[in-house]
Structure formats: structure tokens, C-alpha cells
Phi, psi and omega in degrees: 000144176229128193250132177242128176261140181080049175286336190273142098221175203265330189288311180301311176308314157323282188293333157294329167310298198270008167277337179300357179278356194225303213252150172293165158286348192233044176226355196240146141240142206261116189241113209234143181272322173237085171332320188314321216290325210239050165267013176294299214307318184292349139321342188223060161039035179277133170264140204273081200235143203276122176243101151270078195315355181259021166207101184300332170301322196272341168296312182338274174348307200296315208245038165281137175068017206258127159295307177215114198274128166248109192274103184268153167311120169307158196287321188299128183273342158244164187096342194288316198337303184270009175292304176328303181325311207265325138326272170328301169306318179283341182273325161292341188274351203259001166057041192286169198271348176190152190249099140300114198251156179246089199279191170240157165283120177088006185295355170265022169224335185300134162305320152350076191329350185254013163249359183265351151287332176281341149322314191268353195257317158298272237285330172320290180320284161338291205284359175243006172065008172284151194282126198199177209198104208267139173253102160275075198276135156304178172283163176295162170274298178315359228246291158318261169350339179279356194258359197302315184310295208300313191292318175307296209302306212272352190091003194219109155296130180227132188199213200229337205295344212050258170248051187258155151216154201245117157323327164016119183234237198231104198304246198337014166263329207294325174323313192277348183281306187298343160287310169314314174283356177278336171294324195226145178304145191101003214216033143284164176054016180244150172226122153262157156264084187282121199179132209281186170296336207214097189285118158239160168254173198295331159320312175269353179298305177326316163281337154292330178270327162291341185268349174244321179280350177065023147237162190280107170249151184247198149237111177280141159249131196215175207297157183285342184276339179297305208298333176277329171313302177308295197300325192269313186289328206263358177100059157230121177338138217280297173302306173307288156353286175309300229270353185274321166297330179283331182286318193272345182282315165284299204315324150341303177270025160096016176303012189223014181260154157207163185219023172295333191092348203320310188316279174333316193268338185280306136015269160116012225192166177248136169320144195302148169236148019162290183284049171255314178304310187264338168301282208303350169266017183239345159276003166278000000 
């Protein structure tokens, strides 16, 4: 049995679409804070059961009989630790053969304020002994891309990084790294550094988007407290704001780059790329 947690989450649906190519359906569980959110999935016999990392009782419930729990990361950008905690703690007390996490790249050395929690969230994991196996994922491409509508209006990507570059892959390719190891076997006790193949900076994302929409975009770059200032003035919580600016501040000193391959080869496949990427979003 398999528990995927944040399953209704744009990341848990992906990885239950690609666990459904090898695994039954009534082997996978959607461990969801608000079942209402997931009768698509139990249509397709996925069974639905309510996981809230902030009420530890219901984890308890979620992971009864469960083999292998894939913990994807709360949403929350402060705060997360004890949600994680308590997480862990119910995938041990349910005594599963392996814990799968959803880390940040690079987190025991990345500069990145968004990485000391998940930092804090492996070593939690290490100290409960459970068998378990961190998917350290770079950033989303889609991450970029939510700014494309604005970038189309205003003629501008705008950001703090400079000439940093981002490993940046494709949410389904990281899905698919996490079905694998939850399917297959070996990949206990490893940490990947998960990343697409082919690294870009916002510059050239920006020259990719002018070369398919046939308008001139540019990449403005700007200081990190202006870039948070922006982010704040367009409506995004003020702690959010600080921690995206500060993650573009890291990309800079290269904390979001990696060229190992690792993503690809766990796969099996090369990662989605970039003008693939920026097509289909300009056809949504």
C-alpha cells in the first residue's frame, strides 16, 4: 500500500497519475486534509483517506497498513517543521518500509531561507530511523511560468537572481521521479539532487518567450528588497514575498543549479525541456 500525502495538490496528482501506470488502484491512498477535494481520485478506485499534518490523529488513521508514505512538503513557507514532525512520527509509529520526502536542492548547503526547514525536516526524519529516501527537487519551471500572463502585458520578467541559474524542471518530471522510488525497490537510505538537464537564467527564459510569443520580453533585474516590494504590491503575503526573493538571491550564488543528471537517469528519460515548456504555456 501507498500513501501519498497533499494528494489533491498539483504535485500529489501527478505522482498518483504516474503511479497508476505500474500500481493498482486500490494500492494507492490519497492521504488528503479535505477528502471532499478528491472524488475525482476515488473515481479511478484511488481510496481517500483524511491526513492533516496539524492533527496527528488523523495521520495515525492515514498510514494504518500503509508500506510506503511519500511526504510531500507542507505549503506553508514558515512553520512547516512541526507539521513534518508529526508526519514522520505517524509513518513510524505505522512502522512503513520506507518514507519518501520532498526536499529542496541542495538543502544542507543552500543558502536559501526555504531550505532550513526542509533541512530541519531530513535531519528529524534521520533521528526517527525511519527507512527513508529524500527527493531533493529543484525549482518548478511552472514556478516561472505563473509570471508569463504579466511578462506577455508588461513586456518583462522581473526578478532578484541576475545571472544565476536554475535547474528548473517540469512538476511531472519530479512526479515521476517519486513514483519511482516509491515502486521500485533500493533507494532507501539515498538522497537525490533532482534537476532538469539543462539549466537556465531568467534572461534566457525571457528570450525563449519572445522567440515563441513574437514579442520583445525582457528580464529586468532588481535589488532583492525591491523584488519583494513588487511581490507584495501585486497581492502576495508579505513572508512569502521575502522568502521568493530571497530564493532568487540564492539562485545567484547558483543555490538552484545542479548538472549532475541524476533526475534523468532515476526516470529513465530526459527531462522536459524548456521551449516545451514555455509552448504549452502559452497555448493554455
Amino acid at each position: 500500500m501507498y500513501a501519498i500525502t497533499g494528494a489533491t495538490g498539483q504535485l500529489g496528482r501527478l505522482v498518483i497519475d504516474a503511479l497508476l501506470d505500474t500500481v493498482p488502484a486500490d494500492q494507492i491512498i490519497a492521504a488528503v486534509r479535505s477528502p471532499a477535494k478528491a472524488h475525482d481520485l476515488a473515481e479511478r478506485g484511488v481510496a481517500v483517506r483524511e491526513a492533516d499534518y496539524a492533527r496527528p490523529e488523523t495521520l495515525t488513521t492515514a498510514f494504518a497498513g500503509v508500506d510506503k508514505v511519500l511526504l510531500i512538503s507542507s505549503t506553508e513557507v514558515a512553520g512547516r517543521l512541526p507539521l513534518h514532525r508529526a508526519a514522520v512520527e505517524a509513518a513510524q509509529r505505522a512502522g512503513v518500509s520506507l518514507l519518501a520526502y520532498t526536499s529542496m536542492l541542495h538543502a544542507d548547503t543552500s543558502p536559501a531561507r526555504l531550505a532550513i526547514e526542509h533541512r530541519q525536516t531530513e535531519e528529524v526524519i534521520r533521528a526517527a530511523g525511519v527507512p527513508a529516501v529524500i527527493l531533493r527537487n529543484g525549482w518548478y519551471t511552472e514556478n516561472h511560468l505563473m509570471a508569463l500572463p504579466a511578462a506577455l502585458e508588461h513586456g518583462a520578467f522581473i526578478g532578484a537572481a541576475k545571472d544565476g541559474r536554475f535547474s528548473s524542471a517540469a512538476r511531472r518530471d519530479y512526479a515521476a521521479a517519486a513514483a519511482v522510488v516509491l515502486s521500485t525497490e533500493g533507494h532507501a537510505g539515498k538522497t537525490y539532487e533532482l534537476a532538469a538537464d539543462h539549466a537556465f537564467t531568467l534572461k534566457e527564459l525571457a528570450a525563449e518567450v519572445s522567440r515563441q510569443s513574437g514579442k520583445t520580453i525582457v528580464y529586468n533585474d532588481l535589488a532583492q528588497d525591491a523584488y519583494a516590494t513588487v511581490l507584495t504590491d501585486i497581492g502576495l503575503p508579505a513572508d512569502l514575498a521575502a522568502f521568493l526573493a530571497d530564493a532568487d538571491a540564492a539562485a545567484a550564488r547558483g543555490a538552484l543549479f545542479d548538472d549532475t543528471g541524476a533526475l534523468a537517469r532515476l526516470i529513465g528519460r530526459p527531462t522536459v525541456t524548456l521551449d516545451k515548456l514555455v509552448a504549452a504555456a502559452l497555448r493554455a
